[in-house]
C-alpha positions, 0 to 999 in steps of 0.5 A: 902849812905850807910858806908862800914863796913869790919866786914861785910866781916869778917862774910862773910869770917867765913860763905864761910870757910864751903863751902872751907871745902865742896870744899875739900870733893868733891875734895878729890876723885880724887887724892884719887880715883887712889890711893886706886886702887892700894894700897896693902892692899885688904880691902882698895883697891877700884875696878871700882864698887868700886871707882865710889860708894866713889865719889858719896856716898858723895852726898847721905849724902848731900841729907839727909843734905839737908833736916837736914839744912832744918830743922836746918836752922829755928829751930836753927838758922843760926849761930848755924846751921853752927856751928854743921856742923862742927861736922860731918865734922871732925868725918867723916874724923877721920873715913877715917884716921882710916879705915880698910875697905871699907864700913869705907871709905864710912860711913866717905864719907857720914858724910862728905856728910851730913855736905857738903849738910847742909852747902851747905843750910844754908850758902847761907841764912847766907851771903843773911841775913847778906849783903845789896843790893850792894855787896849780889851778890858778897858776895854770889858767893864767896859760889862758889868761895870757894867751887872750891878753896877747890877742888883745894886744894885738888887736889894739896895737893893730889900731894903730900900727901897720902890718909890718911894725905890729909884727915887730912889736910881736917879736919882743914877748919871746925875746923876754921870754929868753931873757927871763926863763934862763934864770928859772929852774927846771921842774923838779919832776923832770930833774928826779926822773933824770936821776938828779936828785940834788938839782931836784931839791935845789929846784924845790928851794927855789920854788917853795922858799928855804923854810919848807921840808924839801926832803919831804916833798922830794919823796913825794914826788919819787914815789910816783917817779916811774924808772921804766921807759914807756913803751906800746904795751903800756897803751892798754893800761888804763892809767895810760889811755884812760887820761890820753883819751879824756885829753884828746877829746877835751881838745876835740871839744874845745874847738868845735864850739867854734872858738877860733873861728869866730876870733880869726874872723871877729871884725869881719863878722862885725864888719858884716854886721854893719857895725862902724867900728869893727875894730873897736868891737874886736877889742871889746871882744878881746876886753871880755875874754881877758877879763872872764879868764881872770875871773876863771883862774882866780875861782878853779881853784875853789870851784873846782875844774868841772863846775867851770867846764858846765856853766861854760858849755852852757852859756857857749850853747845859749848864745851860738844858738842866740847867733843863729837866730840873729842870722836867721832873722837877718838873712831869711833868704840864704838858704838858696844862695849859691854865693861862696863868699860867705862875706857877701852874705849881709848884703843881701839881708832886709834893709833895716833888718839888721840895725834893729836887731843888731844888739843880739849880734853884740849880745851872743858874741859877748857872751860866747866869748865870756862863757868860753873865757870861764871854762872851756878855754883855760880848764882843757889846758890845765887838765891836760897838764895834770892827768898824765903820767910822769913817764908819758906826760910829753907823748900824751901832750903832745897827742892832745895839742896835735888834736887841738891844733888839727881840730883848729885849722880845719874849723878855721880853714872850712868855716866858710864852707860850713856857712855855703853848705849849712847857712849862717844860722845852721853852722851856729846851731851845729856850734850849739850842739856841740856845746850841749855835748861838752856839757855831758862828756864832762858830766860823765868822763872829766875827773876833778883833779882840784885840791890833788897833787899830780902823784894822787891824780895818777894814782886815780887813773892807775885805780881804776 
């Protein structure tokens, strides 16, 4: 039997503090968007064109952290890593507090872009190293679970807080971080493949408690450590490019269900969808999501990762296909609109239209956004987190969080090109579509890693 050791839990809290701050940074557009688009001062003052670039330049910066965490994950180590993420975070808010310009406001998204993009790497492979069996799957989905309580925070705090004093607040999370991580160990999967097998067993001490068989789980661990460094032919081998390319393509598939874009704009879209208290309904949404989140990570590791990612994918296709009909009814004249702003679009809706069926709005956003929260928001992390090698666990992640990063800026920037080009109702439909998508790659190509240790994971791949 294996001891219960709560440190283990506190090196998970300190970790899951660099995905609240990352939370904050994907939330902190929207309370913000609305505001800077009406502030006096016209260096400041965000445009359409504008606004649409500060809510997505933030994932052009996580695509570049992506690939630093890559980097940074194997060469540092993953303590370290999470504690130089810090730095950018806080320098990129103190150069939104102290803008005078736009392209300020966008160089401080960006650093805090490229600390969300390294954290959103190498945290993951933190909690996945340090956990055993039993509780990896809900240690390593509250990665997500703190990501949409960083978005709701956000959101309420941007109530009642002005855009510059949110992005003070934004700023504390990291510097905790800091604080807290200094004190926690390094993985021990790390410390063995650095060779340093004493450090490795003082870190299994810590986290397992004085009363476990260190020695034991050392060998464990040793047995799957690979000495060699990994190189371009070792691409061919499936125990490589078998699990890169299900991380890749789980990436691909969690942002095309249209996530980040129906977040970044979650108060417009109720704005526009003659609701009187946008802000409100943005942190209802932000409700659902922490709390469907906490549902997932308190059952994968019972129901296993695939049962999750099937039940989500087929409530995200039921309502994206539900959003479309409401924008269908309410906007039956859109398709010969040449208007570019899709945010003009209810305007033109039949009057009382959109009141009497309002509530399907409110209905296919909620539960988007709970069906998202079950499976396809924490279950891609953590899956990546568990099926690389050792070896190539920075470089492969690092290609996963590149994708998911990419894929995000280009349906957050293009969302409303999607909308000129394919209505309202047919961008939600192609969200739908993709989603009964996800369903069936899952069905056919995503392992169940629940119950496995990270060594028979690799074994699998190595397997096959």
């Amino acid at each position: 039997l294996r001891v219960q050791n709560k440190k283990l839990y506190l090196a998970t809290f300190a970790a899951v503090l660099g995905p609240l701050s990352f939370g904050f940074v994907l939330g902190y557009s929207s309370p913000v968007i609305p505001e800077l688009g009406k502030i006096n001062d016209p260096n400041l003052r965000l445009d359409s064109d504008q606004a649409s670039w500060f809510g997505s330049v933030v994932t052009l910066g996580a695509a570049a952290g992506g690939i630093l965490g890559g980097y940074l994950v194997d060469k540092v180590g993953r303590k370290l890593s999470l504690m130089l993420c810090s730095i950018p975070y806080v320098f990129g808010y103190i150069v939104i507090i102290s803008a005078q310009n736009v392209w300020m406001l966008y160089f401080g998204r960006m650093l805090t872009g490229l600390a969300s993009g390294i954290t959103s790497l190498v945290v993951p492979v933190y909690i996945s190293e340090v956990s055993h069996p039993e509780v990896r799957g809900m240690l390593g989905s509250c990665v997500q679970l703190m990501v949409v309580t960083g978005i709701l925070g956000a959101y309420v705090a941007g109530i009642t807080l002005k855009w510059r004093w949110l992005a003070v607040l934004c700023s504390f999370p990291p510097c905790i971080m800091l604080l807290f991580m200094s004190f926690m160990p390094e993985t021990p999967r790390f410390l063995l493949n650095q060779n340093k097998r004493s450090e490795a067993i003082a870190s299994l001490c810590f986290l397992r408690g004085p009363d476990v068989d260190h020695e034991w789980e050392c060998r464990q661990i040793e047995a799957g450590v690979q000495e060699e460094a990994l190189n371009l032919s070792e691409f061919k081998n499936p125990s490589v490019y078998r699990p890169l390319l299900i991380g890749v393509a789980l990436m691909f598939f969690q942002q095309v269900t249209g996530i980040n874009a129906v977040m970044f704009y979650a108060e417009t879209i109720f704005e526009d969808a003659n609701f009187k208290d946008s802000r409100m309904a943005s942190v209802a949404v932000g409700s659902i999501q922490v709390c469907f989140t906490a549902v997932a990570a308190i059952t994968i590791d019972k129901t296993g990762r695939k049962v999750l990612l099937y039940l989500s994918g087929i409530i995200m296709a039921l309502s994206t296909a539900l959003f479309g009909l409401y924008f269908k009814m309410v906007l039956p004249n859109r398709n010969n609109s040449s208007n570019p702003d899709v945010w003009f679009t209810l305007n033109s809706a039949s009057p009382g239209t959109e009141s009497s069926i309002a509530w399907l709005a409110v209905v296919s956003l909620g539960l988007f956004v709970a069906g998202f929260a079950l499976g396809w928001g924490p279950v891609p992390w953590l899956v990546i987190s568990e099926i690389f090698p050792l070896k190539a666990r920075g470089i492969l992640s690092g290609a996963c969080v590149l994708t998911n990063w990419i894929m995000a800026f280009l349906v957050t920037k293009e969302f409303h090109d999607f909308i000129a080009f394919l209505t309202s109702y047919g961008t939600f439909w192609l969200f739908s579509a993709f989603c009964c998508l996800n369903v069936i790659f899952t069905a056919f190509y995503v392992p169940e890693t629940k119950g496995q240790t990270l060594e028979q994971i690799e074994a699998y791949f190595r397997r096959s």
